[in-house]
N, C-alpha and C positions, 0 to 999 in steps of 0.2 A: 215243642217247649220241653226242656229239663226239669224233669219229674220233681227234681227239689227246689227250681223255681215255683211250682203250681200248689207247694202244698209248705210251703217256709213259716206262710202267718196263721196256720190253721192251729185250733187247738188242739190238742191230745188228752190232756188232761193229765198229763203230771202235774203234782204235788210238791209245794215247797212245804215239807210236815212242820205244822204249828205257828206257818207264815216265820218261820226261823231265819230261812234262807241260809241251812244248817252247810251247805257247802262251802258258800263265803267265809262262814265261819270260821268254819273247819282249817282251810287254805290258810286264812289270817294266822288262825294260832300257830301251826306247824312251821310257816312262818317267823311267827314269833318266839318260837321255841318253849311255844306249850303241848304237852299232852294236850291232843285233842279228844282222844279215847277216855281221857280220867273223868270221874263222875263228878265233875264240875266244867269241864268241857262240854264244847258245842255236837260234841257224839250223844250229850244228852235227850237231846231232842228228837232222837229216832223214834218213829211210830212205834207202838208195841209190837208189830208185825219185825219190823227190821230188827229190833230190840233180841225176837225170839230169833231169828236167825243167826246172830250175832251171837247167842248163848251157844244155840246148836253147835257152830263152829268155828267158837272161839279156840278149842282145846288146839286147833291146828295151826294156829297164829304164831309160831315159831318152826313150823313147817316150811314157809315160803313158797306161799299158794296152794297148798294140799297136794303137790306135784313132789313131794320129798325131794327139792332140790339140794345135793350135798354140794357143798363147798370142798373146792377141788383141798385134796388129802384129807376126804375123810373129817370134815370139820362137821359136827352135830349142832345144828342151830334150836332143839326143839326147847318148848316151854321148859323142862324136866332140869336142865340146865340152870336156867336163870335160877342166879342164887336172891331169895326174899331181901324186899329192900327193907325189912327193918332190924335186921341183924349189925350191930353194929361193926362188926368187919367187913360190913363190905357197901358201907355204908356211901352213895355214889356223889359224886366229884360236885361241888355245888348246890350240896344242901344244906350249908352252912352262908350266914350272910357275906356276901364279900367287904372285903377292906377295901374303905374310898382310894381311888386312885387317879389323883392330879391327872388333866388331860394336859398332852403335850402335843400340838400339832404337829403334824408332820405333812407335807403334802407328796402324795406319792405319783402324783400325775397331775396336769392342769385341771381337771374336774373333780378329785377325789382328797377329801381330807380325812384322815385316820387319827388318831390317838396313839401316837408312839408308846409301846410299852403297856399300853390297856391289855389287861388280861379278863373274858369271861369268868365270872363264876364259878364254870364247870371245869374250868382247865388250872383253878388255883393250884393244884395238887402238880403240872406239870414247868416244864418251862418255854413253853409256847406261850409267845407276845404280839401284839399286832405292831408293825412295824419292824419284826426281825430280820435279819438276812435269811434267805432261803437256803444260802449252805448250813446253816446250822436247824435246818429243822431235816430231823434224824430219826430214822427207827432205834427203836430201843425196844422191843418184844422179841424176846430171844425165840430165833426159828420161824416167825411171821413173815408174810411178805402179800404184798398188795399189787393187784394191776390192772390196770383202766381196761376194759373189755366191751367198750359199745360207743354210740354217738350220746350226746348231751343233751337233755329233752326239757321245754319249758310245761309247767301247769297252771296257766292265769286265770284269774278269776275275779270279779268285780264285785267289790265291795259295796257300792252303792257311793251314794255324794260324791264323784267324782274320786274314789280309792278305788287300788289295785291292788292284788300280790300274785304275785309268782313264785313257785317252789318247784325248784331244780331236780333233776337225777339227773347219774350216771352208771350204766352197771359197770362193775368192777370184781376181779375174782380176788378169792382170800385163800394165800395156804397156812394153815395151821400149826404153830406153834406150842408154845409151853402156854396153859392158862386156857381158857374162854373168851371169846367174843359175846357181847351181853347189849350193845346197842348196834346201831345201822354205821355204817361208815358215812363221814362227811368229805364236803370239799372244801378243799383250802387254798386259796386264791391268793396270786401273789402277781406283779408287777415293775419292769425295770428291778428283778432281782428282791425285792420286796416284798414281804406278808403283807393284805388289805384285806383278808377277809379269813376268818379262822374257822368258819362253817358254823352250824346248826347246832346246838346241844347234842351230844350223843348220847346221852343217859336220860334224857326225859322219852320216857317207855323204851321197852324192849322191842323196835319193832325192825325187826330183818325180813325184808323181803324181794321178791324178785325185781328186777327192773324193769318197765314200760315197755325199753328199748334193749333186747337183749341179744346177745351171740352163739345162744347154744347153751346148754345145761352149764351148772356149776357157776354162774354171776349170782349175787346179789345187787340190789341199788344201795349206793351212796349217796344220800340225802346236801339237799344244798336251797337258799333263798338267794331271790335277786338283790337283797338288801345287806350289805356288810355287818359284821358283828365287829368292826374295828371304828367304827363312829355313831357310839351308844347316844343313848338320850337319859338322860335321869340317873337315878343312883339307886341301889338295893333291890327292894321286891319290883318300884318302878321304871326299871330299867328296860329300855326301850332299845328297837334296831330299824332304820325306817331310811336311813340313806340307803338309796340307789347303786350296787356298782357302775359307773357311767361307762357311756360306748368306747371301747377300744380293747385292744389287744391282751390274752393274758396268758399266763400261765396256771393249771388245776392240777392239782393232786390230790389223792380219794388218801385220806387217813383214818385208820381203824385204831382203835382205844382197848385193845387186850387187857382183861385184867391176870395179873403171875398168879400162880399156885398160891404166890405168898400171899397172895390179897393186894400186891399194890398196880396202880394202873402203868399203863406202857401205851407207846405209841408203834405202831406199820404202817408206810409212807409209800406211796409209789412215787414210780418216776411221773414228772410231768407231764400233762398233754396240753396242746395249743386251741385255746376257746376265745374265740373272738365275740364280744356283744354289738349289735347293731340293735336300729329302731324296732327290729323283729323280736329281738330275744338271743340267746347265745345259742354258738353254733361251734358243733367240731369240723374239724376240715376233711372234705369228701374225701381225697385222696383218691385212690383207684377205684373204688366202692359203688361211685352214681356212674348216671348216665344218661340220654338222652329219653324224652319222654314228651308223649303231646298232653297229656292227662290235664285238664282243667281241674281243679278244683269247685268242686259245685257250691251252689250257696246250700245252706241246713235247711231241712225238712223242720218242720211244726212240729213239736213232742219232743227233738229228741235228746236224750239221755248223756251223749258221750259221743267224741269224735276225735279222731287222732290224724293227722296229716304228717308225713314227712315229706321233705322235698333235697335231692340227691343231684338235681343238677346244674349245680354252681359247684363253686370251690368250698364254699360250706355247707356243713348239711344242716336243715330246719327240720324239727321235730317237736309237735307240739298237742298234748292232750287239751279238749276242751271240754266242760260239762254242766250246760247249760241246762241241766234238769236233773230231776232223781227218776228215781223205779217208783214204777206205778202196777195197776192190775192190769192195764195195755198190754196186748198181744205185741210181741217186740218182733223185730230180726236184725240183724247184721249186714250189711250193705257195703259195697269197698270196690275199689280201681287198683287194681298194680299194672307197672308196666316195665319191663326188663328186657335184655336182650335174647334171653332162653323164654319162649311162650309154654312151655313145659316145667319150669318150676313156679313152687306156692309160697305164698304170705301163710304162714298160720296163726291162729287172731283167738288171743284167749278174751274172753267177755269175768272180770272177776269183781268182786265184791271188796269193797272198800271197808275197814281199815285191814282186816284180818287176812287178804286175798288169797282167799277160797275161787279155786274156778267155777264159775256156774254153767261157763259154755264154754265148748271150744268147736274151729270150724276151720277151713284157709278159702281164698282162692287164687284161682290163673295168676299169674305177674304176664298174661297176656293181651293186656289194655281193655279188658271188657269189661262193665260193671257189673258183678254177678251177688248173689248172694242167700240167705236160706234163714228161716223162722227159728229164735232160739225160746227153749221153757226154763227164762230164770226163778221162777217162782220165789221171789223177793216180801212179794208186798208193795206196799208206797213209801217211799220214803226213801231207799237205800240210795250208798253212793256206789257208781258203777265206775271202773277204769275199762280201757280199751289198753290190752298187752299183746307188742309184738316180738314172741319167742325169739325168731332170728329171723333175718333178714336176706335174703339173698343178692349175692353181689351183683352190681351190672344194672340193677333196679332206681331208676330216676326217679317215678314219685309213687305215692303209695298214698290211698286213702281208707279210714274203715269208720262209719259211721254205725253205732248204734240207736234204732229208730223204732215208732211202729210200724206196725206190720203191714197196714194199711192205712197210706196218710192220704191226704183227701185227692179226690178225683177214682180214687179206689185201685189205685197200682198195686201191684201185688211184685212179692223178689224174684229178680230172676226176668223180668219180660222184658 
């Protein structure tokens, strides 16, 4: 029997802190293009344990990950940087109400109706509209430049009464120009030549950090939701995003929001990559990268925390964190399958702390189809959110699994046997 068949329904005894079901939340707003971290967010609800963790090491929350990852040419992402948002020159894109704006359909595909010409909020200051031509959306930060650097990663979560949301990355690298980068880059989705989705707030927090899915030092993630910001719901502070992008073929590009020396905002645009949505979730194209794999996917152990799958052998690749639990005072470990053509190279598998991503552990193993694995001392408390990050990946690798669990789920397995 498969050890995580025998112990799936057992308790562990994590903790949803204050019955909040603070993750849901969390998912939701980000989402919804709220600070989740602001002290009216659902960051609220952290244990005082996670609380004081979060103070500890906060300071390094423009670090990305406390791994001092630089943005290729020397780009400085730390807190030290960000200029105070209450200074009025710099005062950020969508803090003023917006002006109502007549919806005009547009349909951009058989499934998708957008809002020709709806402009977010946060982008009034530029000239990006949903429904534009994708030749006119243009870098304008003199010396910036953007570029897609990883696969597309889903993070779903269940809301309860039959709701969902999913929140996107993509890592992507950034060279440095004139000015600062001050938020996450988003993604901006376009179709038959057409803008449908203009991405995520990028000024609600300053939160740059590494991606899920990454390729080697020097990425950041580019933030993105399953749900369009070009077919709003409501008007003003009510304003809602809750369509679906539906299944079919697209076009993504990761745009970053430089602000000039002078104080005014700018855009850096990459070129496009090909991201197809299926009933799974979106997906970039494997290309030469997967490969063949017998690796089953197991069902989840009772307790656990976090679990990340990619799968590499199709024509697109699947990548998807889940996190069916918090940190608790549970004895943890790390558990995981690779399977690639070189039985000599490693997955390396950061274990980090949610929102500020702090590493609390790091570990790899074999990509030689064995499930191996080893006890990590997050020393969290109850409450926190955990991601599962993978540094880089090595080519030729068809599926890859890493579960965060305890240490001993029942029947009394131990890692590694």
């Amino acid at each position: 029997m498969n050890r995580h068949d025998e112990s799936r329904d057992h308790d562990h005894g994590w903790a949803d802190p204050g019955g909040t079901d603070l993750l849901a939340q969390t998912l939701g707003a980000m989402a919804g293009g709220v600070d989740p971290a602001s002290p009216t967010g659902p960051a609220a609800a952290l244990t005082t344990m996670s609380r004081r963790v979060r103070l500890r090491r906060g300071a390094k929350l423009g670090g990305l990950g406390g791994g001092a990852l630089a943005v290729a040419g020397a780009l400085v992402l730390g807190a030290a940087q960000l200029v105070p948002l209450d200074q009025p020159e710099t005062l950020l894109p969508g803090a003023t109400a917006p002006s109502p704006v007549e919806p005009s359909p547009s349909s951009s595909g058989p499934d998708l109706q957008i809002q020709d010409g709806y402009q977010p909020s946060w982008l009034e200051w530029s000239d990006l509209t949903c429904g534009m031509q994708v030749a006119d959306l243009e870098s304008t930060a003199p010396g910036w430049s953007v570029e897609v650097a990883g696969d597309i990663y889903d993070r779903p979560a269940d809301l309860g009464g039959g709701e969902s949301v999913t929140v996107r990355g993509l890592a992507a690298t950034v060279q440095q120009g004139d000015g600062v980068l001050q938020g996450a880059p988003v993604l901006v989705w376009s179709q038959g030549g057409v803008v449908v989705d203009l991405g995520d707030d990028a000024f609600e927090g300053s939160d740059l950090r590494a991606p899920l899915v990454g390729s080697g030092a020097d990425v950041i993630e580019a933030k993105g939701g399953a749900s369009t910001t070009c077919a709003p719901s409501g008007t003003g502070e009510s304003t809602s995003f809750k369509t679906p992008l539906p299944e079919g073929d697209y076009e993504v590009r990761v745009v970053a929001f430089p602000q000039a020396a002078s104080g005014g905002w700018t855009t850096a645009v990459s070129e496009p990559v090909p991201v197809r949505i299926d009933s799974d979730g979106a997906h970039s194209p494997t290309r030469a990268r997967g490969g063949e794999s017998a690796i089953e996917f197991p069902e989840p152990v009772g307790g656990q925390v976090a679990r990340f799958e990619l799968d590499r052998t199709t024509d697109w690749v699947t990548a998807e964190l889940t996190q069916p639990g918090y940190s608790s005072d549970t004895p943890m470990r790390v558990m995981g399958q690779c399977e690639g053509p070189d039985p000599e190279a490693t997955l390396p598998i950061e274990v980090v702390l949610w929102p500020m991503g702090e590493v609390l552990a790091s570990t790899q193993i074999s990509c030689d189809g064995a499930e191996a694995g080893s006890e990590v001392d997050l020393q969290t408390g109850e409450g926190a959110i955990i991601d599962i990050r993978l540094p880089s990946i090595p080519d030729g690798v068809g599926r890859a699994w890493v579960s965060l669990e305890p240490a001993t789920p029942q029947g009394g397995d131990t890692a590694g046997e």
